[in-house]
Residue frames as qw, qx, qy, qz and C-alpha x, y, z in Angstrom:
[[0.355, 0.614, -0.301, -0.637, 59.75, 43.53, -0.05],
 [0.773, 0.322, 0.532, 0.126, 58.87, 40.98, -2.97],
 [0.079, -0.285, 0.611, 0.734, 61.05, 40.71, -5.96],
 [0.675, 0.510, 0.346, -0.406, 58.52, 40.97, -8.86],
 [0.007, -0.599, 0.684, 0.417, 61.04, 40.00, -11.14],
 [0.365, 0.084, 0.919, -0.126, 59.47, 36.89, -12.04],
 [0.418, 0.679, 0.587, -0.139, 56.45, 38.78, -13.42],
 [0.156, 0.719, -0.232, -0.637, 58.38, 40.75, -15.92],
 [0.887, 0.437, 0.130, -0.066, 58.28, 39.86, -19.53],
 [0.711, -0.151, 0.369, 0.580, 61.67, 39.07, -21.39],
 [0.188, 0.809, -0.254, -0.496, 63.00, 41.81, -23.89],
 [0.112, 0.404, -0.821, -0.388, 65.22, 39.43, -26.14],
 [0.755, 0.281, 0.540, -0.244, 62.04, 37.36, -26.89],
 [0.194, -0.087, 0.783, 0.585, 62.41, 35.30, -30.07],
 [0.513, 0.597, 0.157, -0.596, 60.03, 36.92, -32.95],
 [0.798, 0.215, 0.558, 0.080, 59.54, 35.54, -36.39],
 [0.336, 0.938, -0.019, 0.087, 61.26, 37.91, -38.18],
 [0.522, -0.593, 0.589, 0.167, 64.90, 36.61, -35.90],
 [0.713, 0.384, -0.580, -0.088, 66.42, 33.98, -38.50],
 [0.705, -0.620, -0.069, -0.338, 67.82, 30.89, -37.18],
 [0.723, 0.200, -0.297, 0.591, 71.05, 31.43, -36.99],
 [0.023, -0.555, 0.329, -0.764, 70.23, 34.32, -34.68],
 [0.791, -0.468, 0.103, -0.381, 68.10, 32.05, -32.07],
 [0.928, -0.033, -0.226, 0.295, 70.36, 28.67, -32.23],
 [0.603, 0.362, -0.394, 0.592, 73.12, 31.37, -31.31],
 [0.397, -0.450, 0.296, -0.743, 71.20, 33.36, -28.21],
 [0.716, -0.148, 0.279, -0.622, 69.56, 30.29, -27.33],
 [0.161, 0.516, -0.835, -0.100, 71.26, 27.04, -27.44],
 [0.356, 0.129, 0.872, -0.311, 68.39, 24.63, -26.29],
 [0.637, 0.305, 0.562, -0.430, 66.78, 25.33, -28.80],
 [0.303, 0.422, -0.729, -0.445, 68.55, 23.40, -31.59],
 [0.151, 0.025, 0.985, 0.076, 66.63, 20.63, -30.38],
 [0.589, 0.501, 0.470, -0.426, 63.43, 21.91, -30.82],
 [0.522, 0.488, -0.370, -0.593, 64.47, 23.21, -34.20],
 [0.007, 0.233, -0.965, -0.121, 66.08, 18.97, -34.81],
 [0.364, 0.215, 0.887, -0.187, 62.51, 17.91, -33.81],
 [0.475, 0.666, 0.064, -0.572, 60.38, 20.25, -36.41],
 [0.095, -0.431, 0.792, 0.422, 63.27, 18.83, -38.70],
 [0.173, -0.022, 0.959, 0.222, 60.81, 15.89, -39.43],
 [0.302, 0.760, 0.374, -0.437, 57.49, 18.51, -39.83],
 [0.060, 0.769, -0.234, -0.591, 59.93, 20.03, -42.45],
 [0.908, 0.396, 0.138, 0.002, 60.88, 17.13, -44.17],
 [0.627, 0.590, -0.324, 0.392, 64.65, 18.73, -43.92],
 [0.471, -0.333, -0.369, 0.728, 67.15, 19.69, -41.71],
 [0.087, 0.971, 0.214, 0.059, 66.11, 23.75, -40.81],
 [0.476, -0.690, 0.254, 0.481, 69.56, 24.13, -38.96],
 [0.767, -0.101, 0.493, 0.397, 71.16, 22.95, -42.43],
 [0.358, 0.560, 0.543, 0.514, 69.01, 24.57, -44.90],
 [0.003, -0.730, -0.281, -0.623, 67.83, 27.52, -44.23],
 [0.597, -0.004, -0.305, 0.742, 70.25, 29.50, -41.17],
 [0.281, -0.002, 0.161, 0.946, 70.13, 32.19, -42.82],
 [0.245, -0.492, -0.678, -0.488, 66.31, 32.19, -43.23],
 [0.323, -0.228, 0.342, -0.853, 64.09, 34.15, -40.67],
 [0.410, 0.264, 0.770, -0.412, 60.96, 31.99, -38.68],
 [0.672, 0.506, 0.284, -0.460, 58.32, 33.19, -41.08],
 [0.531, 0.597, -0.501, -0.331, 60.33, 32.34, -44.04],
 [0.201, -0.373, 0.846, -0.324, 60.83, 29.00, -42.69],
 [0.395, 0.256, 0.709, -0.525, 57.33, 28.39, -42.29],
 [0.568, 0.661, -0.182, -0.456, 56.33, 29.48, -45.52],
 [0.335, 0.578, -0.685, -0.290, 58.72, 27.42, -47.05],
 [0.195, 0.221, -0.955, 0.036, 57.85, 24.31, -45.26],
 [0.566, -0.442, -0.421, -0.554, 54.28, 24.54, -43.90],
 [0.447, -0.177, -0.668, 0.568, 54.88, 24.96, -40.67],
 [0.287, -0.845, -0.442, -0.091, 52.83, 26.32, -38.11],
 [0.141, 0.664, -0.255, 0.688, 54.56, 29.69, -37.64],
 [0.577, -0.659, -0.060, -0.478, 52.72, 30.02, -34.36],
 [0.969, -0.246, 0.029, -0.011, 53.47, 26.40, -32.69],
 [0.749, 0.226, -0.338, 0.522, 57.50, 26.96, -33.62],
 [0.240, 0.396, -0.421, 0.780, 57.84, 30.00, -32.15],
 [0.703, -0.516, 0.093, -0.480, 55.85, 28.96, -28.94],
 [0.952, 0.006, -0.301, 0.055, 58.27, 26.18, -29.06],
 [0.450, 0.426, -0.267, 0.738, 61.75, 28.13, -29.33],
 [0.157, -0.709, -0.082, -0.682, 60.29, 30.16, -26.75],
 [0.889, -0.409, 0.121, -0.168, 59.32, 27.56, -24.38],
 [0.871, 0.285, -0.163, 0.366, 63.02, 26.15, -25.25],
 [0.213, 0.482, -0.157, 0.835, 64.93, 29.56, -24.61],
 [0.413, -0.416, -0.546, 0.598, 63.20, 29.68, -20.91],
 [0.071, -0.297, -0.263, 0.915, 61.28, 32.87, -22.02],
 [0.414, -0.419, -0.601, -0.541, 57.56, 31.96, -22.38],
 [0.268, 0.028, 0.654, -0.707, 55.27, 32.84, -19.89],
 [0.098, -0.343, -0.812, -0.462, 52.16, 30.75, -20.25],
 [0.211, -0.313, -0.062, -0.924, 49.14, 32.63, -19.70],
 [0.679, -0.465, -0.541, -0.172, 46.50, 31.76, -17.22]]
């Protein structure tokens, strides 16, 4: 028997609508990604804006919505790249 566990998708995926005080706390690896975006943002994100959801984030700094939360994802160990 093969465990197909591997090919299941994650349920607690991180969506842009999470804030990021709810990912930095599920998902502790990925305060660094947020530290590197830090200098896309022109602020700290952890500092400013916690309390803020992804898309409000983005919006607020011109960030590529998309590209963070492909980061956080890849960070948090629950991206599957396609192909």
């Amino acid at each position: 028997m093969t465990d197909k566990s591997e090919n299941r998708s994650w349920t607690c995926a991180i969506e842009p609508g999470m804030t990021v005080l709810d990912i930095v706390s599920k998902y502790s690896a990925t305060q660094d990604v947020f530290k590197r975006w830090d200098a896309r943002a022109g602020a700290c994100i952890c500092c400013n804006a916690l309390f803020e959801s992804l898309e409000t984030v983005a919006e607020k700094y011109n960030l590529d919505l998309s590209a963070l939360v492909h980061d956080l994802k890849k960070a948090a160990g629950n991206y599957k790249e396609s192909g």
